[in-house]
Biotite code that builds the C-alpha atoms (Angstrom):
import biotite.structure as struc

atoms = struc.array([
    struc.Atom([182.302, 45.215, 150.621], chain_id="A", res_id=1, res_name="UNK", atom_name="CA", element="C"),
    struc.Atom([181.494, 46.482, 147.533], chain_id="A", res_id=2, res_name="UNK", atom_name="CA", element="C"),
    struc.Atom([177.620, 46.703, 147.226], chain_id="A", res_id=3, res_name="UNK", atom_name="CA", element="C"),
    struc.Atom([177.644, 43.428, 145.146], chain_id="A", res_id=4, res_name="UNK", atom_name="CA", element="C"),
    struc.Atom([178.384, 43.663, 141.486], chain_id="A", res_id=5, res_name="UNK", atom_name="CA", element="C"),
    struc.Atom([181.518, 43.668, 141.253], chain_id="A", res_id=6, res_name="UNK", atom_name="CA", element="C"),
    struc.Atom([183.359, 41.011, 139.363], chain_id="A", res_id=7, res_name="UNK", atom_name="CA", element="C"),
    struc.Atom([185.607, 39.988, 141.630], chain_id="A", res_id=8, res_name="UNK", atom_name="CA", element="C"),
    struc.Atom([182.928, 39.916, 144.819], chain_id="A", res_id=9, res_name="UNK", atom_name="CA", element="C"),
    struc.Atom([182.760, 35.948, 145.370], chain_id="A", res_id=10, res_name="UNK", atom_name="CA", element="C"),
    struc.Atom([186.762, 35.905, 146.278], chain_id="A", res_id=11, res_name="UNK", atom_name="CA", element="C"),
    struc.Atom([186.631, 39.261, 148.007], chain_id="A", res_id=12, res_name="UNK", atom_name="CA", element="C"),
    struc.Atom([183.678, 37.715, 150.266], chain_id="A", res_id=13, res_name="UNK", atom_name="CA", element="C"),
    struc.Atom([185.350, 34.800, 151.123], chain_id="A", res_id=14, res_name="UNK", atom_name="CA", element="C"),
    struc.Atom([188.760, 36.332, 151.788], chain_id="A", res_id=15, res_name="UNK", atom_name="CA", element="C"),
    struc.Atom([186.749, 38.767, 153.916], chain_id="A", res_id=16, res_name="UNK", atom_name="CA", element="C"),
    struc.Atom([185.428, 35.644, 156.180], chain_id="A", res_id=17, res_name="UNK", atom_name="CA", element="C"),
    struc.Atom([188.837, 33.880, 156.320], chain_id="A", res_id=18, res_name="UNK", atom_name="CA", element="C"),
    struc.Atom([190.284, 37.312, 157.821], chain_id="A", res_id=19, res_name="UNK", atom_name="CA", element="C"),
    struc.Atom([192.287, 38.135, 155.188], chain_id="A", res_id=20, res_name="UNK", atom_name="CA", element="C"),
    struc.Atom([193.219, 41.468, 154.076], chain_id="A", res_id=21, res_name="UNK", atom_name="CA", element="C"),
    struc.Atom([191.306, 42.474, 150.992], chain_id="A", res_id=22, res_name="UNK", atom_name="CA", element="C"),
    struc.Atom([192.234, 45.756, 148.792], chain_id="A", res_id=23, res_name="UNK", atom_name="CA", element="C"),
    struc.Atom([189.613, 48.149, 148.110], chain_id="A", res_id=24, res_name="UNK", atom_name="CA", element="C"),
    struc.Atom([190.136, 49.983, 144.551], chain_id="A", res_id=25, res_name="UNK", atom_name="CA", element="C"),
    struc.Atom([190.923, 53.588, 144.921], chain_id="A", res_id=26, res_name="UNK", atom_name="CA", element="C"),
    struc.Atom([188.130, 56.338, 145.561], chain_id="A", res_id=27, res_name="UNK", atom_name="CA", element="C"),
    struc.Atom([185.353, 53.490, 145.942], chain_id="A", res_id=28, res_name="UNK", atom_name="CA", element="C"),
    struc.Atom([182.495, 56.119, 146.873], chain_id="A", res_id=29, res_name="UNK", atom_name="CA", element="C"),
    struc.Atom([183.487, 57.465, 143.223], chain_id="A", res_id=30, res_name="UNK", atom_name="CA", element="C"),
    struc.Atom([181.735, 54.194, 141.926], chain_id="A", res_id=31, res_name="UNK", atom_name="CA", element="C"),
    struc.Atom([178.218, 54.579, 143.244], chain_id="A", res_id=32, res_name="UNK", atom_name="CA", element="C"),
    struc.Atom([175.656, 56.013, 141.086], chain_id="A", res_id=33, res_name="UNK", atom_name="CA", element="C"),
    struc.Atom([174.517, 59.053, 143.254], chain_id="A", res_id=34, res_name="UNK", atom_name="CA", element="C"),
    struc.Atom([177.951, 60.020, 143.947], chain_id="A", res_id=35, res_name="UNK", atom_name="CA", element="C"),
    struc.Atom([178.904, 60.195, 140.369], chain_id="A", res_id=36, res_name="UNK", atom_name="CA", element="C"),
    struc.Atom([175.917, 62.005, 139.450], chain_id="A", res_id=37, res_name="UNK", atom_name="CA", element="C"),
    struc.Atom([176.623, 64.426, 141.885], chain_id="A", res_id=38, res_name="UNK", atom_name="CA", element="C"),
    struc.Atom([180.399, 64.683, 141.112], chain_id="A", res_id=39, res_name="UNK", atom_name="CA", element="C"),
    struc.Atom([179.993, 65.392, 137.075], chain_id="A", res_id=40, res_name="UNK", atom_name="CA", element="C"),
    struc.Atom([176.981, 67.717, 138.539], chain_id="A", res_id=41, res_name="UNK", atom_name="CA", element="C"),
    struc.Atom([179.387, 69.626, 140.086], chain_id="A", res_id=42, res_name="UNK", atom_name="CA", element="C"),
    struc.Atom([181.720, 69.779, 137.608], chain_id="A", res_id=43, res_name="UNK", atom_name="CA", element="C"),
    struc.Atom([179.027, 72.426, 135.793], chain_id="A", res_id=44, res_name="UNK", atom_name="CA", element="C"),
    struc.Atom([178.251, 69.797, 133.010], chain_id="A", res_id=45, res_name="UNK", atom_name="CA", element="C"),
    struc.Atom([174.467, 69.591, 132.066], chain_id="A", res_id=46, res_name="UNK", atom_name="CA", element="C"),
    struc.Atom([171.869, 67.062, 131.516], chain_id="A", res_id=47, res_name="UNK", atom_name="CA", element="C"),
    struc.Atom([173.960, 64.445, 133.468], chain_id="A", res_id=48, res_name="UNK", atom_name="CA", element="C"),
    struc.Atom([172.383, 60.951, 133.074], chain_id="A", res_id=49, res_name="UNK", atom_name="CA", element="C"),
    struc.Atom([173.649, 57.858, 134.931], chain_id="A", res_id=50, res_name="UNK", atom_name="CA", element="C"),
    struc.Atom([172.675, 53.974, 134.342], chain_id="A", res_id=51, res_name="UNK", atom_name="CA", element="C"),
    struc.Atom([173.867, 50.837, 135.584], chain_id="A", res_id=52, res_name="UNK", atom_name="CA", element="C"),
    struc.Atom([175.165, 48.947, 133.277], chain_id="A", res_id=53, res_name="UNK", atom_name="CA", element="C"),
    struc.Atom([174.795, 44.701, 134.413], chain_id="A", res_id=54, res_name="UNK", atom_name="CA", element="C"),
    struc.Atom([176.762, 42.042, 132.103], chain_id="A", res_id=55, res_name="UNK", atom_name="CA", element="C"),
    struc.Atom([177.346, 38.502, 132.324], chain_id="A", res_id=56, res_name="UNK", atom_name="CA", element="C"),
    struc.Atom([180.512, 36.260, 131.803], chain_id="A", res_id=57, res_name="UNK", atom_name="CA", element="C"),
    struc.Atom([180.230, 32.740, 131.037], chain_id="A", res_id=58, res_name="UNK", atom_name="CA", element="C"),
    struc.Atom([183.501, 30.793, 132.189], chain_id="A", res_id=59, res_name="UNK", atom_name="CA", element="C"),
    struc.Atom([184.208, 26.916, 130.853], chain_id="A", res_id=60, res_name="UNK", atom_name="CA", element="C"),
    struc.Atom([184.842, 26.174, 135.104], chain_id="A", res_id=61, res_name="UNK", atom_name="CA", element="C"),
    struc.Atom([185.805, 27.030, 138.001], chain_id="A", res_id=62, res_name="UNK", atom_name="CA", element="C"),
    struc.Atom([189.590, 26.995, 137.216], chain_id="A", res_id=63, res_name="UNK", atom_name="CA", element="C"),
    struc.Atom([188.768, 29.362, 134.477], chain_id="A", res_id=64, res_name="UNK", atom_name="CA", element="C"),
    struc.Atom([187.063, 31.732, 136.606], chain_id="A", res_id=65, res_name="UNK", atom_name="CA", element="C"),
    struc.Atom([189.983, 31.104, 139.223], chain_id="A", res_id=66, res_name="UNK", atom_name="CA", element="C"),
    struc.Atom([193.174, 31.603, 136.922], chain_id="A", res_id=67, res_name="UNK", atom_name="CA", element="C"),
    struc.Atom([191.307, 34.830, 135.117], chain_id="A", res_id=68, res_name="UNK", atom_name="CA", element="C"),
    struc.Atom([190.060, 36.344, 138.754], chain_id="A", res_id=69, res_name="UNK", atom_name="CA", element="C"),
    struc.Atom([194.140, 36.113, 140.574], chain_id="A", res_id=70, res_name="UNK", atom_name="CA", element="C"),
    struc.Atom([195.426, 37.857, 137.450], chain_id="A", res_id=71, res_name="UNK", atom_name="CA", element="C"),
    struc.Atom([193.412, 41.504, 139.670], chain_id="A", res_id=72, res_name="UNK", atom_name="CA", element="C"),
    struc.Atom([195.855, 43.392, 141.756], chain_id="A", res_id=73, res_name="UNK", atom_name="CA", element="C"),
    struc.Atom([193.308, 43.746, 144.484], chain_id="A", res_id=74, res_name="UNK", atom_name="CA", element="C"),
    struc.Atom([193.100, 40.032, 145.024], chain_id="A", res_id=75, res_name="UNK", atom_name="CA", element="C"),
    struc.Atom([196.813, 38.722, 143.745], chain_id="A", res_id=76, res_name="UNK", atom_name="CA", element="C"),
    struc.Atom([199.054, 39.873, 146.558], chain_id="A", res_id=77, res_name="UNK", atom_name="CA", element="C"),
    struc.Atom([197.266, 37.936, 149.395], chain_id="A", res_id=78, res_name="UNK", atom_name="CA", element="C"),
    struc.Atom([196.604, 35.074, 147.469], chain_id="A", res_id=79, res_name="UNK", atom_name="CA", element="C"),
    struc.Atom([200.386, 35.082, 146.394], chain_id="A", res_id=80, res_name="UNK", atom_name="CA", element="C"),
    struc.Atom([200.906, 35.674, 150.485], chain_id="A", res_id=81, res_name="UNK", atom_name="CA", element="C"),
    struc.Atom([198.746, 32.628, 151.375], chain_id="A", res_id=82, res_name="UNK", atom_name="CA", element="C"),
    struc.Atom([199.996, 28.812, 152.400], chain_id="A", res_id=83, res_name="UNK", atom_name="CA", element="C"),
    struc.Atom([198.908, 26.161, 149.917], chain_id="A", res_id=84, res_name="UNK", atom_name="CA", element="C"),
    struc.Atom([196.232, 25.217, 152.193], chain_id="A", res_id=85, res_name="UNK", atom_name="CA", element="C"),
    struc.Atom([194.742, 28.118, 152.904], chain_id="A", res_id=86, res_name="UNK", atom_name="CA", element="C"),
    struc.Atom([194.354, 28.705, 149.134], chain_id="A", res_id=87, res_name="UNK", atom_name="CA", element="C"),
    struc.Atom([192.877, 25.374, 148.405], chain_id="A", res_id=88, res_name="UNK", atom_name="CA", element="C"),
    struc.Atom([190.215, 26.552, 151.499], chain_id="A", res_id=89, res_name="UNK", atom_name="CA", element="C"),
    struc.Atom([189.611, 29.826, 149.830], chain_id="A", res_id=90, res_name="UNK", atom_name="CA", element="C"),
    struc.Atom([189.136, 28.065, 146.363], chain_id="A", res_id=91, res_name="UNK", atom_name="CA", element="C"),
    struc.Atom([186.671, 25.290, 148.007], chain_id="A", res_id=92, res_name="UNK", atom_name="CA", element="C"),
    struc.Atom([184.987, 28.765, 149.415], chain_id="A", res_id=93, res_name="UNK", atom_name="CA", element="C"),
    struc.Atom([184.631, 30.249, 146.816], chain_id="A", res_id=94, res_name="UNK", atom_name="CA", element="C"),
    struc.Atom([183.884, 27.758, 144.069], chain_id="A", res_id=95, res_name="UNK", atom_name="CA", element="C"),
    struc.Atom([180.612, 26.719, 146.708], chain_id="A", res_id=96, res_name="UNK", atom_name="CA", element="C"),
    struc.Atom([179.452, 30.217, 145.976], chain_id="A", res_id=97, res_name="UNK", atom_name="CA", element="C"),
    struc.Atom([179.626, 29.701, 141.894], chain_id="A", res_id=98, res_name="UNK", atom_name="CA", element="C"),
    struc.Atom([177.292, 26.971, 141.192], chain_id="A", res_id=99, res_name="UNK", atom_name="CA", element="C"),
    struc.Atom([178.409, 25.553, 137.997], chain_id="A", res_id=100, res_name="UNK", atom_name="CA", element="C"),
    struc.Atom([175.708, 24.709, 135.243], chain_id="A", res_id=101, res_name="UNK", atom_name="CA", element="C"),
    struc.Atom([174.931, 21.016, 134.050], chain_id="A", res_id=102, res_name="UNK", atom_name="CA", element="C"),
    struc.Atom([178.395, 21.004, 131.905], chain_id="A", res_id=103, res_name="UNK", atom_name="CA", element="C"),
    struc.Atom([180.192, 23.245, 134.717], chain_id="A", res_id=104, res_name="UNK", atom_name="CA", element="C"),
    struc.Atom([180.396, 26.480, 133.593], chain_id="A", res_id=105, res_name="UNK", atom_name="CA", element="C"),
    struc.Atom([179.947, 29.224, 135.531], chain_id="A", res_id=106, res_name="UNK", atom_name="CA", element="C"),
    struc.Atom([177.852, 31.665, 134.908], chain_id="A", res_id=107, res_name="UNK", atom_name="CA", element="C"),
    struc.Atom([178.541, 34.866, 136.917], chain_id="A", res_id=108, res_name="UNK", atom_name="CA", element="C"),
    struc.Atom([176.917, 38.924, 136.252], chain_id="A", res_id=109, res_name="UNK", atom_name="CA", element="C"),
    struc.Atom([178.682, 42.090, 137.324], chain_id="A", res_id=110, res_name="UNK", atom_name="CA", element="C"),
    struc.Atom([177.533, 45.438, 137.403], chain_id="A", res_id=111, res_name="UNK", atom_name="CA", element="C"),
    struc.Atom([178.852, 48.991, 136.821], chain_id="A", res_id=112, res_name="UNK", atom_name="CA", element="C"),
    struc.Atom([177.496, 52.553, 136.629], chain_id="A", res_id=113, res_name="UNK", atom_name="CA", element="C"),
    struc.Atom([177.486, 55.014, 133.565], chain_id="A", res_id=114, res_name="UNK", atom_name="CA", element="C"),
    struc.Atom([177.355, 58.796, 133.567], chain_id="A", res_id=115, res_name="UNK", atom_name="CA", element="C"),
    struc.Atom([177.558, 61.341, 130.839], chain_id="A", res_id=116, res_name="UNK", atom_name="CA", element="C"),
    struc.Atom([176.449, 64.742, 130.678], chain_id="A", res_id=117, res_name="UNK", atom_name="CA", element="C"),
    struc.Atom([177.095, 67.527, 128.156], chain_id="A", res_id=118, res_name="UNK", atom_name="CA", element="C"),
    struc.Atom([179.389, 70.660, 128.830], chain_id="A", res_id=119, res_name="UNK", atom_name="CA", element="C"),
    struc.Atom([177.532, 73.861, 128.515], chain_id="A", res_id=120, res_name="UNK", atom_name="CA", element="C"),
    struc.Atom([178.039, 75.413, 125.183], chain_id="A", res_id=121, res_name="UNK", atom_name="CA", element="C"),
])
């Protein structure tokens, strides 16, 4: 997969297990720290930093996190593909792997990576 992090990982994971095809974004080495370091390195720009960056989204539910998470175009094609029961599998799937809080939201973190650098004068 992905490394963990990313947003969308508790779907991907499960699709993953049920066989299903899942779509990797474009250029995914691009994403990991040392690469981009590296990359932006190359490019001849100077004091290149990078950082991850780790957020967290509160949702009011499940179907909240469900209805937001099948508007991404890696995950919305198969999931459009799918039988009614196999999505209602995938949903029990996943929604076992968000434990909700005492009022049921879920509470879910992501993480991304930041570079900058400076281009030599």
């Amino acid at each position: 997969m992905l490394g963990g992090g990313f947003p969308l990982d508790p779907i991907r994971i499960e699709m993953s297990a049920m066989g299903l095809t899942v779509l990797n974004p474009p250029r995914l080495e691009a994403s990991r720290i040392e690469v981009l370091r590296e990359l932006w390195t190359r490019a001849g720009l100077d004091a290149v930093e990078t950082r991850e960056i780790t957020v967290e989204r509160t949702f009011a539910g499940f179907e909240d996190f469900w209805t937001i998470s099948l508007s991404a175009s890696s995950v919305q094609p198969t999931i459009a593909s799918m039988s009614p029961n196999d999505i209602e599998l995938l949903k029990g799937r996943v929604r076992a792997r968000l434990p909700a809080d005492a009022t049921g939201r879920i509470t879910y973190s992501a993480r991304a990576n930041a570079v900058k650098g400076h281009v030599p004068k």
